[in-house]
TISENU-834611 format. One record per residue (C-alpha): x, y, z; residue number from 1. Coordinates in Angstrom, 2 decimals. Example, Ala and Ser with C-alpha at 12.3 -4.5 7.8 and 13.67 -1.06 7.14 Angstrom:
# residues 2
<lumti><east>12.30</east><north>-4.50</north><up>7.80</up><fikol>1</fikol></lumti>
<lumti><east>13.67</east><north>-1.06</north><up>7.14</up><fikol>2</fikol></lumti>
//
This chain:
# residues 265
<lumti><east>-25.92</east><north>-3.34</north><up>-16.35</up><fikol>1</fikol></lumti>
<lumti><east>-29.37</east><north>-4.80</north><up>-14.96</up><fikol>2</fikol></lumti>
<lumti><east>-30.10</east><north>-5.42</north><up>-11.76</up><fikol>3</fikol></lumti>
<lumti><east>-30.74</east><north>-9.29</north><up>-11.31</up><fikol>4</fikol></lumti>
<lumti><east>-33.79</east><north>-9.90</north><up>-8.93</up><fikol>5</fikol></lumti>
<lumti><east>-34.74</east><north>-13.45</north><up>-8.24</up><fikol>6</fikol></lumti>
<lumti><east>-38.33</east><north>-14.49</north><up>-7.29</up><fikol>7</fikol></lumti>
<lumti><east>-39.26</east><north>-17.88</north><up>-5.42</up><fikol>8</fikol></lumti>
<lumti><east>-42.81</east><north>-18.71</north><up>-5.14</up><fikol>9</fikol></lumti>
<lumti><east>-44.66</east><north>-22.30</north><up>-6.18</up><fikol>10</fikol></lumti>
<lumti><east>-47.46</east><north>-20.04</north><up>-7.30</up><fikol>11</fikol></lumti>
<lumti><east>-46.90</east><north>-19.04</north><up>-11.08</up><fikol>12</fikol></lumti>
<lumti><east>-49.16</east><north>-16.02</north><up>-10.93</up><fikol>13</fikol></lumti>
<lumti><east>-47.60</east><north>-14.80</north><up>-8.10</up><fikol>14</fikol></lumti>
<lumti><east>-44.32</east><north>-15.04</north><up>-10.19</up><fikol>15</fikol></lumti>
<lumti><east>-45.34</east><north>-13.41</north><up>-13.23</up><fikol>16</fikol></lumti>
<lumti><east>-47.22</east><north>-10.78</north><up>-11.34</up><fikol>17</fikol></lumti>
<lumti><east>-43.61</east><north>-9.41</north><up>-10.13</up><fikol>18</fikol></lumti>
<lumti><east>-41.84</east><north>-10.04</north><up>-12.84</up><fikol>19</fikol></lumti>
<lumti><east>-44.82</east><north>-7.54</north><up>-14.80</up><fikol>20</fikol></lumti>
<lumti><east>-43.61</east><north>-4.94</north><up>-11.91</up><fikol>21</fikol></lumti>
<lumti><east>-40.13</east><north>-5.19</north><up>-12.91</up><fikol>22</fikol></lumti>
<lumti><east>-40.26</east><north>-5.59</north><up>-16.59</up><fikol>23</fikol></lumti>
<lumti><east>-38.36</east><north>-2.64</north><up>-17.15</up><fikol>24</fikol></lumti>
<lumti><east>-34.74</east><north>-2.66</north><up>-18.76</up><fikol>25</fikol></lumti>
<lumti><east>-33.34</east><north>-1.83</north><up>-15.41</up><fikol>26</fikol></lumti>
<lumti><east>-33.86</east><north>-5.20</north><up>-14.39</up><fikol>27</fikol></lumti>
<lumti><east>-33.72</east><north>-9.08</north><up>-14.98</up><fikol>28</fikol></lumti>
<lumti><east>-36.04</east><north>-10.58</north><up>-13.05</up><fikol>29</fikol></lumti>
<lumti><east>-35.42</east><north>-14.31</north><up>-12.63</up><fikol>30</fikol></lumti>
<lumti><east>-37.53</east><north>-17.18</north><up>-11.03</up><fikol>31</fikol></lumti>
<lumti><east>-37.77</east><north>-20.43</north><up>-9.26</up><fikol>32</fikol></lumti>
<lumti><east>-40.77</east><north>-22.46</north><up>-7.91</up><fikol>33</fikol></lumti>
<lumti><east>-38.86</east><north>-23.91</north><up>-4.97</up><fikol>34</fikol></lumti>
<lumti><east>-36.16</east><north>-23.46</north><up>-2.57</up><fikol>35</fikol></lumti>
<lumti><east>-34.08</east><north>-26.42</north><up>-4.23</up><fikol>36</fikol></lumti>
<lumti><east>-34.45</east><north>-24.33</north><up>-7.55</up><fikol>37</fikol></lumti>
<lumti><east>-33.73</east><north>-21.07</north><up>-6.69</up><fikol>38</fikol></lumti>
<lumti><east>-30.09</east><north>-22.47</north><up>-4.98</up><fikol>39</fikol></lumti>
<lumti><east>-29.53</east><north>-24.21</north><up>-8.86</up><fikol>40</fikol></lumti>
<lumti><east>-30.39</east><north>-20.39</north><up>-10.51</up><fikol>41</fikol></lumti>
<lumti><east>-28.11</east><north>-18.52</north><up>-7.49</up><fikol>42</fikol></lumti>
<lumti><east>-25.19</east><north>-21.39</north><up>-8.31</up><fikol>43</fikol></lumti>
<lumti><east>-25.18</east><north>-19.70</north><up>-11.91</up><fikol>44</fikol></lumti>
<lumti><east>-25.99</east><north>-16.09</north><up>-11.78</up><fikol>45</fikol></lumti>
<lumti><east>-25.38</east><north>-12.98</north><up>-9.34</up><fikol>46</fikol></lumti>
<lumti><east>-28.18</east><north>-12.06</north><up>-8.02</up><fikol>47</fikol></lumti>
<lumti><east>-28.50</east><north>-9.09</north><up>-6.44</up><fikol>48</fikol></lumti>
<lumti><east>-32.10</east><north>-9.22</north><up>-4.10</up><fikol>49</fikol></lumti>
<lumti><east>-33.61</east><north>-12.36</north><up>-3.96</up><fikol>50</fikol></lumti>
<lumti><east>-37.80</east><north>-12.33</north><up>-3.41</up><fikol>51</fikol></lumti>
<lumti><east>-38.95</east><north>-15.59</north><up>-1.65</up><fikol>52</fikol></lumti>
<lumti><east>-42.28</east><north>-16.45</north><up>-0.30</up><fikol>53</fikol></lumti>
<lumti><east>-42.41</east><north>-17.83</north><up>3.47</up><fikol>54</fikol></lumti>
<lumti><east>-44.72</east><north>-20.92</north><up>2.95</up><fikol>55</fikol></lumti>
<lumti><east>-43.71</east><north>-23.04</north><up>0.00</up><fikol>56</fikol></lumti>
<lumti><east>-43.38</east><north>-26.93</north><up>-0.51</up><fikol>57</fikol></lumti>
<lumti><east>-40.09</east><north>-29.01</north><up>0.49</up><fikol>58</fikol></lumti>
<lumti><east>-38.34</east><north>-26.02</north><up>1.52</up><fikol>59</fikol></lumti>
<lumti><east>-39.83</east><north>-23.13</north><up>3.02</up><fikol>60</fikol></lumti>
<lumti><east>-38.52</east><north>-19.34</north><up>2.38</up><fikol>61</fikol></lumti>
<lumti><east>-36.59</east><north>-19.29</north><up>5.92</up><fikol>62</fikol></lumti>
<lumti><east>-34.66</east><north>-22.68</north><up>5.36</up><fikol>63</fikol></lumti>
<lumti><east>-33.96</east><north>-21.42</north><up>1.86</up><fikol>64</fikol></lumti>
<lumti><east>-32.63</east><north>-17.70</north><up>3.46</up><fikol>65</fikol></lumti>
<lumti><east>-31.08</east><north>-19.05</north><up>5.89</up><fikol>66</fikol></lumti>
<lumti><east>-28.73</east><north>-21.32</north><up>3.51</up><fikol>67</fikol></lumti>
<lumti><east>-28.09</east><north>-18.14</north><up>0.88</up><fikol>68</fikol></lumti>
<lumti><east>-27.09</east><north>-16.38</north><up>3.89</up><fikol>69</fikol></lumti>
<lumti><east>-24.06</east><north>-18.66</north><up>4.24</up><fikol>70</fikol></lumti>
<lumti><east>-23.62</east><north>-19.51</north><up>0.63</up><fikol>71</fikol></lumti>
<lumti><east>-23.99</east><north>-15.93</north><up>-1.31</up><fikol>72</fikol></lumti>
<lumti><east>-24.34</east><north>-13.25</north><up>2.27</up><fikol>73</fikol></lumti>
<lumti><east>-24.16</east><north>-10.12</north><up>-0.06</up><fikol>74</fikol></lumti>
<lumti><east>-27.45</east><north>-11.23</north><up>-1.80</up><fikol>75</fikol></lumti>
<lumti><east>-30.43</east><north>-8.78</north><up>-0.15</up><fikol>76</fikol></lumti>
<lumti><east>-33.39</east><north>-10.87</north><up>1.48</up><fikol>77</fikol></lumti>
<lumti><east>-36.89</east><north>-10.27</north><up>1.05</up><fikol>78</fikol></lumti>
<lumti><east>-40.09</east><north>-12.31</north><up>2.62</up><fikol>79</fikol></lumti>
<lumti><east>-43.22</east><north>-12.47</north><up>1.19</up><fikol>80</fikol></lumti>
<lumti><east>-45.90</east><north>-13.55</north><up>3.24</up><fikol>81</fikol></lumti>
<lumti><east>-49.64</east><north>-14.10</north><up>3.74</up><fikol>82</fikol></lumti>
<lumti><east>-49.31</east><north>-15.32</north><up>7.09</up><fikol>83</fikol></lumti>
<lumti><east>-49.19</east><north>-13.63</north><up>10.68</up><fikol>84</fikol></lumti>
<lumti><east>-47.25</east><north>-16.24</north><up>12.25</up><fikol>85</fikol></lumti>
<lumti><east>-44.95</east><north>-14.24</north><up>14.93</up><fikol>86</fikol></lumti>
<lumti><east>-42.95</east><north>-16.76</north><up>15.95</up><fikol>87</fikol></lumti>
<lumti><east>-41.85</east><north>-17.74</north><up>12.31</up><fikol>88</fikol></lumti>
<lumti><east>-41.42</east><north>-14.44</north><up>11.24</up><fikol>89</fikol></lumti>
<lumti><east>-38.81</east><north>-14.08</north><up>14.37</up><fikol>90</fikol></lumti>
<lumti><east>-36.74</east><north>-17.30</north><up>13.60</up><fikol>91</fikol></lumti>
<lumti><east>-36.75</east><north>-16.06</north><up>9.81</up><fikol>92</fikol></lumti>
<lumti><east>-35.20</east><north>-13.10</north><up>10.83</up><fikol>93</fikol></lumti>
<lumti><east>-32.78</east><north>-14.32</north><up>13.13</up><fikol>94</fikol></lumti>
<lumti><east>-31.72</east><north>-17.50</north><up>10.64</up><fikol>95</fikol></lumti>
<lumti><east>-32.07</east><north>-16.17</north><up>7.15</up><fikol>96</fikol></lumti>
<lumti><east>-30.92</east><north>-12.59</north><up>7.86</up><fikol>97</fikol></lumti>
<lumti><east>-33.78</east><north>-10.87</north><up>6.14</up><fikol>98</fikol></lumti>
<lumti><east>-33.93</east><north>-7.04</north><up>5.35</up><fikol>99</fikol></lumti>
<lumti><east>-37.71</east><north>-6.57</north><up>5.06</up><fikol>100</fikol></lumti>
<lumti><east>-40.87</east><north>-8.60</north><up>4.74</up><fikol>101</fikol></lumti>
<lumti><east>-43.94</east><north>-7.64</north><up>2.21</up><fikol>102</fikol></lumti>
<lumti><east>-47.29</east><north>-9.31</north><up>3.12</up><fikol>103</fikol></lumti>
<lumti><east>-49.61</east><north>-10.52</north><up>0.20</up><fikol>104</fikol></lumti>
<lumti><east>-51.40</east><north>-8.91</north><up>-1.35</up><fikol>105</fikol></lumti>
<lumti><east>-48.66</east><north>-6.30</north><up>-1.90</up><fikol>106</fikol></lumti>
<lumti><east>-48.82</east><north>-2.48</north><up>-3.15</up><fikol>107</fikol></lumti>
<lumti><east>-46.20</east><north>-2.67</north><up>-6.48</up><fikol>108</fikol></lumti>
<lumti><east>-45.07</east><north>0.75</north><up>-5.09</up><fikol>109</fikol></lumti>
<lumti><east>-44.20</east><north>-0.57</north><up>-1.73</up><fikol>110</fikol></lumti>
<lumti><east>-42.68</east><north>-3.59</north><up>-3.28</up><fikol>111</fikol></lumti>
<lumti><east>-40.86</east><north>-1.27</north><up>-6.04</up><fikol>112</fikol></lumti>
<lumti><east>-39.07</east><north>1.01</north><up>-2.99</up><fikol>113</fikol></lumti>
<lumti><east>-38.02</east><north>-1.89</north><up>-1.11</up><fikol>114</fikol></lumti>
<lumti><east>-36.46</east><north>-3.89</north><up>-3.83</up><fikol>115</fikol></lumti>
<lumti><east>-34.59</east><north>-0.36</north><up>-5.21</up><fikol>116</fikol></lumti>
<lumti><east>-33.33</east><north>0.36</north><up>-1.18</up><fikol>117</fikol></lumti>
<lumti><east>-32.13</east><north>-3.45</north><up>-1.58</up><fikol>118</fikol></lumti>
<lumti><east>-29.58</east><north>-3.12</north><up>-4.24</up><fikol>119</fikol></lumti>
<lumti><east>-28.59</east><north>0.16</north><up>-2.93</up><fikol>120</fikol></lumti>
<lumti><east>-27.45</east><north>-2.08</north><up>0.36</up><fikol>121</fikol></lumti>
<lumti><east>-25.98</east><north>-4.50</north><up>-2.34</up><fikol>122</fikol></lumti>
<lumti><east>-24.07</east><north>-2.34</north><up>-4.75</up><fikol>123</fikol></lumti>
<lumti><east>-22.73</east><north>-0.36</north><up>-1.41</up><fikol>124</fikol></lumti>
<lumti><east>-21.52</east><north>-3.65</north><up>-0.38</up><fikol>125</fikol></lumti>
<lumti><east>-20.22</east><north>-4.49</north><up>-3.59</up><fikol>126</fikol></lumti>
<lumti><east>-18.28</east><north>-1.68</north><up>-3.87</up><fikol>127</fikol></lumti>
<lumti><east>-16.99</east><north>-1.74</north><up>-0.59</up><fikol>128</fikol></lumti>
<lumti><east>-15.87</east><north>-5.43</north><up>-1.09</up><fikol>129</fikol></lumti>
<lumti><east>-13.97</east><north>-4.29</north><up>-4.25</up><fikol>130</fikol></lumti>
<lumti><east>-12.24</east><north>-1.44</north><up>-2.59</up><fikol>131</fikol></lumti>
<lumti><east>-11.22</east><north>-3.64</north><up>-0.17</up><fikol>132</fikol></lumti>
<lumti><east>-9.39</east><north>-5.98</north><up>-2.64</up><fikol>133</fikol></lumti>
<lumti><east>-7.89</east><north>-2.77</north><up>-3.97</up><fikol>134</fikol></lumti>
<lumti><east>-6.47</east><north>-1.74</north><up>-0.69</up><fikol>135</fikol></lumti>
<lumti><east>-5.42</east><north>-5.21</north><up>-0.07</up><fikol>136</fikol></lumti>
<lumti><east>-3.40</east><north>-5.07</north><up>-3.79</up><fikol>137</fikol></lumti>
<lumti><east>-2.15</east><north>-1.96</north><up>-2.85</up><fikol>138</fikol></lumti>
<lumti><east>-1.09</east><north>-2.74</north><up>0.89</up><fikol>139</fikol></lumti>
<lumti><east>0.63</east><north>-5.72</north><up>-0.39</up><fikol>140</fikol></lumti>
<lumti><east>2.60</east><north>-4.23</north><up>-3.25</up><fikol>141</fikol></lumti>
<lumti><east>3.35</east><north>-2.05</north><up>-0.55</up><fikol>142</fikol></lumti>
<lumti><east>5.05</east><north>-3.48</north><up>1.61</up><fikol>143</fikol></lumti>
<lumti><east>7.02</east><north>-5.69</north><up>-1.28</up><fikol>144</fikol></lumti>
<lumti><east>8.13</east><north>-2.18</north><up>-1.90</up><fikol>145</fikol></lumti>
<lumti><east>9.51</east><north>-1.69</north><up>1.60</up><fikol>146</fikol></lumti>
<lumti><east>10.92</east><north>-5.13</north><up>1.73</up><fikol>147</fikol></lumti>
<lumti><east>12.82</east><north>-4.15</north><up>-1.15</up><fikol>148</fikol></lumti>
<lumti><east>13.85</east><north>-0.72</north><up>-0.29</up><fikol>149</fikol></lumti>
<lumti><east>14.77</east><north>-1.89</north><up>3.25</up><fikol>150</fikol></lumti>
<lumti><east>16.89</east><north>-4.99</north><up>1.08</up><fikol>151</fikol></lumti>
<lumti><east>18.31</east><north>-2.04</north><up>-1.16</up><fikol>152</fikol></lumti>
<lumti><east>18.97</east><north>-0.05</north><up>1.97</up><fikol>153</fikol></lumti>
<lumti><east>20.46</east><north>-2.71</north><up>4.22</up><fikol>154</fikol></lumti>
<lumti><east>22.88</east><north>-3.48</north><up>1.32</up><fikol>155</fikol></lumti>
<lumti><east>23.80</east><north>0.21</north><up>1.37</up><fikol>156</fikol></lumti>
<lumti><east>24.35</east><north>0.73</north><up>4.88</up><fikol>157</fikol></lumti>
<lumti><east>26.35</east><north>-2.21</north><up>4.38</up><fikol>158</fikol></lumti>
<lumti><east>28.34</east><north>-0.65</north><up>1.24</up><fikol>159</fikol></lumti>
<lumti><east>29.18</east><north>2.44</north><up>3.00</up><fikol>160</fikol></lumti>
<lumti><east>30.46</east><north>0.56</north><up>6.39</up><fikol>161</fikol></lumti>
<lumti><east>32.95</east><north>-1.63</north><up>4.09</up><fikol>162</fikol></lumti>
<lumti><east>33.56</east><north>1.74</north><up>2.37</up><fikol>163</fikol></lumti>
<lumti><east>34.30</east><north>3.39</north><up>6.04</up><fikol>164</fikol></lumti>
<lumti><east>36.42</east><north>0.67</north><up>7.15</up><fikol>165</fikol></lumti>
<lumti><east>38.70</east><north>0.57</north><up>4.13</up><fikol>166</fikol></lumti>
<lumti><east>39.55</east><north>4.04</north><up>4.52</up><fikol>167</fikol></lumti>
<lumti><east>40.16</east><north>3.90</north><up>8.30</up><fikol>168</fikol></lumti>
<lumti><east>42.32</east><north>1.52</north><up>7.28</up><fikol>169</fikol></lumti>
<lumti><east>44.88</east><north>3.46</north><up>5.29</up><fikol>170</fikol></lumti>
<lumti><east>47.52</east><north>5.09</north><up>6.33</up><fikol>171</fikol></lumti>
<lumti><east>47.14</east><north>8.92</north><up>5.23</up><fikol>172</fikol></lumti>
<lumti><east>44.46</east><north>11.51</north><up>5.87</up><fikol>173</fikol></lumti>
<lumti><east>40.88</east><north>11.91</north><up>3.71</up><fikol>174</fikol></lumti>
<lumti><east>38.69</east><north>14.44</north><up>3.70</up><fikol>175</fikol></lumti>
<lumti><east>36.16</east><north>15.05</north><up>1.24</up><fikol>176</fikol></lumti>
<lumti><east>34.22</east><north>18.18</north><up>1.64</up><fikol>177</fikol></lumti>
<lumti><east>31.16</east><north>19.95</north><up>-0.70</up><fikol>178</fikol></lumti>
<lumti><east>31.16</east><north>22.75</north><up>-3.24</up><fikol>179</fikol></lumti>
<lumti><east>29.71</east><north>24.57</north><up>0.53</up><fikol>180</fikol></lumti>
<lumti><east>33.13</east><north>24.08</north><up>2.28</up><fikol>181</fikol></lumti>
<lumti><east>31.08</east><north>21.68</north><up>4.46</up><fikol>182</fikol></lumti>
<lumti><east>33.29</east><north>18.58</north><up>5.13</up><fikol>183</fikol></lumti>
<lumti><east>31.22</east><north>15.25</north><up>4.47</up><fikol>184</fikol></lumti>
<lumti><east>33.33</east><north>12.78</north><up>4.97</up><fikol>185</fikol></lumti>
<lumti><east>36.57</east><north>12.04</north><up>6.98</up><fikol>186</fikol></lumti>
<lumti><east>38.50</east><north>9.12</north><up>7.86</up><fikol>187</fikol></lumti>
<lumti><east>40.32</east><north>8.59</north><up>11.59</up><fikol>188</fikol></lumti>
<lumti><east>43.92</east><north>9.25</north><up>10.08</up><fikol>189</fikol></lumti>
<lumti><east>42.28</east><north>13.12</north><up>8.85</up><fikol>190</fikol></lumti>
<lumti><east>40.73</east><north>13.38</north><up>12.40</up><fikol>191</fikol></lumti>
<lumti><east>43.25</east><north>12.40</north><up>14.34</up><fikol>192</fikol></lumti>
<lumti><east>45.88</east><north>14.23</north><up>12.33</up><fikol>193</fikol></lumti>
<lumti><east>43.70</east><north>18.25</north><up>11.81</up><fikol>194</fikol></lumti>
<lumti><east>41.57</east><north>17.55</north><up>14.87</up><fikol>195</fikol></lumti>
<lumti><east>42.98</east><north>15.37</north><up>17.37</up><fikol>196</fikol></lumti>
<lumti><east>40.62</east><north>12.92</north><up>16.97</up><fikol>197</fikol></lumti>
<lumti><east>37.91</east><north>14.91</north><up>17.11</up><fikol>198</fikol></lumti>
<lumti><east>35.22</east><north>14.61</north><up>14.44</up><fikol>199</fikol></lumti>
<lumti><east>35.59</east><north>16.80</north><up>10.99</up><fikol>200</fikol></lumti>
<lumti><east>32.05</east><north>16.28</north><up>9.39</up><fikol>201</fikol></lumti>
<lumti><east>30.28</east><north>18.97</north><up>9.04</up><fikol>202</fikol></lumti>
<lumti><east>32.72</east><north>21.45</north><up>9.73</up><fikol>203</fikol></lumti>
<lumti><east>33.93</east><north>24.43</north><up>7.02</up><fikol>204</fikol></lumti>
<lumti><east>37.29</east><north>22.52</north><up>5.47</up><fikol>205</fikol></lumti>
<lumti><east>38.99</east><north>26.25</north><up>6.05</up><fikol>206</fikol></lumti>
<lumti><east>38.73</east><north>24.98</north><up>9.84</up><fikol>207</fikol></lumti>
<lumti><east>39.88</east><north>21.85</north><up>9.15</up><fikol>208</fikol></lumti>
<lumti><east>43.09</east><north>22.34</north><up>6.61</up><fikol>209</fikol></lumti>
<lumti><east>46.45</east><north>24.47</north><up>7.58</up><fikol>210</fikol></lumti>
<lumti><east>45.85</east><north>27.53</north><up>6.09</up><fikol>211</fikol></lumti>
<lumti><east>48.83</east><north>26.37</north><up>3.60</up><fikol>212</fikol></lumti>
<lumti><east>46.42</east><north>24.04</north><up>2.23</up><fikol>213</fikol></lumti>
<lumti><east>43.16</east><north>25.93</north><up>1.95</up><fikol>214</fikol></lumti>
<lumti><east>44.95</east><north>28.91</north><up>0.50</up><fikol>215</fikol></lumti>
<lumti><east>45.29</east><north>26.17</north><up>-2.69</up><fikol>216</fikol></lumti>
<lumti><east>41.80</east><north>25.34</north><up>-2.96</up><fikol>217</fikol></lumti>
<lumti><east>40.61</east><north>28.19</north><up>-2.56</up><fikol>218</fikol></lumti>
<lumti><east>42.35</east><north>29.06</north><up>-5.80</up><fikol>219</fikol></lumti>
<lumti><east>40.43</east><north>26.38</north><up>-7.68</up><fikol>220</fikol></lumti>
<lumti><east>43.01</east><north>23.75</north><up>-7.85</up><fikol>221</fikol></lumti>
<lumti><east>42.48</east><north>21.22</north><up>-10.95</up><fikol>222</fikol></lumti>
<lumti><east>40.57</east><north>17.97</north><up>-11.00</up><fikol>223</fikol></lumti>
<lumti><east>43.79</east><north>16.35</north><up>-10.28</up><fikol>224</fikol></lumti>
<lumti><east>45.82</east><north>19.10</north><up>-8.26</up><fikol>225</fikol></lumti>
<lumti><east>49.24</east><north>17.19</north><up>-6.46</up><fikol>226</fikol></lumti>
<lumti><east>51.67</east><north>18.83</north><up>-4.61</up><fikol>227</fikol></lumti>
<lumti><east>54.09</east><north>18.57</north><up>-1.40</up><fikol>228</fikol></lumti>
<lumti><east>54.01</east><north>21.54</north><up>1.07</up><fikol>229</fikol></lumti>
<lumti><east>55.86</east><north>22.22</north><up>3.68</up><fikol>230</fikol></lumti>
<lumti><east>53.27</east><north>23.47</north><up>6.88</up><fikol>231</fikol></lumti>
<lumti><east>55.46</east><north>22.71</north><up>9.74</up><fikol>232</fikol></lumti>
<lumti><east>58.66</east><north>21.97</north><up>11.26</up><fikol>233</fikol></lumti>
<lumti><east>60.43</east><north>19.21</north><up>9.74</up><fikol>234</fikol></lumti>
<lumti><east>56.58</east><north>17.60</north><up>8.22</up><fikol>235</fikol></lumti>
<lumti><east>55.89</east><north>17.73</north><up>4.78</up><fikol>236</fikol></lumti>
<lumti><east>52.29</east><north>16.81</north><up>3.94</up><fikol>237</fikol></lumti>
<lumti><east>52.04</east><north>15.52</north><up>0.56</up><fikol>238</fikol></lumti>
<lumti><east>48.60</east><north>15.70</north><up>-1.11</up><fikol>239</fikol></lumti>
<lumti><east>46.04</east><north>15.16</north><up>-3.97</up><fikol>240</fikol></lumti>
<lumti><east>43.27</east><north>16.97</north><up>-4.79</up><fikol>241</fikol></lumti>
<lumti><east>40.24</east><north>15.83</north><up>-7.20</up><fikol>242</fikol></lumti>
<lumti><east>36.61</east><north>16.60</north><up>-7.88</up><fikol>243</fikol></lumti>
<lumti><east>33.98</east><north>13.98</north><up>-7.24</up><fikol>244</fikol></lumti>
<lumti><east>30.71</east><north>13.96</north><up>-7.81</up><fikol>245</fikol></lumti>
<lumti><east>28.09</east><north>11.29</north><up>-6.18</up><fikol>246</fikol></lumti>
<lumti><east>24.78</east><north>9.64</north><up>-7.77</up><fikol>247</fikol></lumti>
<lumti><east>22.49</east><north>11.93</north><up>-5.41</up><fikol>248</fikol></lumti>
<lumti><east>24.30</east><north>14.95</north><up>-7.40</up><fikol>249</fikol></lumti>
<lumti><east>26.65</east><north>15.67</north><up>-4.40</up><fikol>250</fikol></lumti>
<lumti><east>29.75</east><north>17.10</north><up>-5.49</up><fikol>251</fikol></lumti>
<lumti><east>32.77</east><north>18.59</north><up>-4.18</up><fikol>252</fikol></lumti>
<lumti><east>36.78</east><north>17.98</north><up>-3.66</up><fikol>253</fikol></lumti>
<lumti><east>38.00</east><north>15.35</north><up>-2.31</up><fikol>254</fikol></lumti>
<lumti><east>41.76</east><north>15.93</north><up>-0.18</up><fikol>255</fikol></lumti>
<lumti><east>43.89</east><north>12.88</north><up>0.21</up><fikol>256</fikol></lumti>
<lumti><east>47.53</east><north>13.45</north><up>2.13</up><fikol>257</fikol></lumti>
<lumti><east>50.01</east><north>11.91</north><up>3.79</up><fikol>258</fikol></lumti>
<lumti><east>52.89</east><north>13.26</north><up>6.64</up><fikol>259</fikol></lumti>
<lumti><east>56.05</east><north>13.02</north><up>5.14</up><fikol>260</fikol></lumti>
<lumti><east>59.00</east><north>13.35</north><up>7.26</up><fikol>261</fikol></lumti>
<lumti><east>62.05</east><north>15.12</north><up>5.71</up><fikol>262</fikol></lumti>
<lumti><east>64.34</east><north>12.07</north><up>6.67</up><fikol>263</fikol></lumti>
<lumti><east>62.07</east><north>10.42</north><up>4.64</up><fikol>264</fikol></lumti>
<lumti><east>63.58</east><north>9.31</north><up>0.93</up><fikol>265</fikol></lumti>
//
């Protein structure tokens, strides 16, 4: 793509004597014989480094700067000037922002180097504007995502607290351990009932269980093992056994029992 350049100057042979500089395909080299006109051509193309000389007619090159400052501030600024006026020169620079100034008559190779170190400060700050819109996309997606996995997660939480509190709830012992041994879950009836209301996770269930009971699993009881065992006294715990497998790939037994008095029917 071609660099756009835009010249201002109300002399026409000052015009076409940069635009026979940059006649090459690696530009487009635009003009405009005031200040009024140049703001029409920037209003309808990107232009990249804009050329203006410092003395023109109705509006002169730091008036015209210091509005495409605030209208188009990537644009590059150039002066071109024949005069040696100080004081301008300083409110030019402070108003219109300008990166260099080239007194007339001009060398084309001084004029070519500063014009190709302009768009290297433009296309830098190009591309930095456009990987900042990209990091912007990608912060906000972002944190849609999180708002959405913390949604997902709060539900969950929520799931496995309902979960908790219906099995509290019942009145016989769970305790669902992994294919390790480890148990992963236990309700208060289980803890209060093997451990005295200590807690069971993430102890070996052969700590947990009578031996009476882990004797049976250990001998790889069936998906939906149910018996009544005597492991005490006058208690009878009668209990289920089943496999279980969870969406994270989690799987293990799961031991459900109640005590059963022998008065009981």
């Amino acid at each position: 793509m071609a660099r756009t350049i835009l010249v201002v100057d109300d002399e026409t042979n000052i015009r076409k004597s940069i635009q026979r500089v940059f006649r090459s395909g690696q530009y487009e080299v635009l003009t405009a014989g005031d200040g009024f006109e140049a703001l029409d051509v920037m209003n309808q193309k990107d232009v990249g480094v804009i050329l203006s000389d410092h003395r023109m007619p109705n509006m002169d090159g730091t008036e015209l700067f210091t509005q495409i400052k605030e209208l188009y501030p990537k644009t590059v600024r150039i002066m071109l000037t024949g005069y040696n006026d100080v004081d301008n020169l300083t409110h030019a620079i402070n108003n219109g922002g300008i990166y260099k100034f080239l007194t007339k008559p001009w060398e084309d190779r001084e004029l070519i180097e500063a014009v190709e170190a302009a768009f290297e400060i433009y296309e830098m700050e190009t591309r930095n504007d456009e990987l900042s819109k990209r990091l912007k996309h990608i912060n906000e997606q972002l944190e849609k995502s999180v708002a959405q996995q913390s949604r997902v997660l709060k539900m969950n939480i929520k799931t496995l607290q309902t979960s908790q509190d219906i099995i509290d709830s019942l009145p016989m012992s769970i305790v669902c351990f992994g294919d390790d041994g480890i148990v992963v879950e236990a309700n208060k009836q289980a803890c209060s009932f093997f451990a005295q209301g200590h807690a069971l996770v993430g102890m070996p269930f052969a700590q947990v269980l009578p031996k009476e009971i882990t004797s049976v699993i250990s001998s790889h009881p069936g998906p939906d093992d149910f018996r009544e065992i005597v492991i005490s006294g006058p208690q009878t715990l009668v209990y289920a056994i089943s496999n279980f497998e969870s969406n994270s790939g989690a799987s293990g037994f799961i031991f459900i029992g109640y005590e059963k008095h022998q008065d009981e029917d």
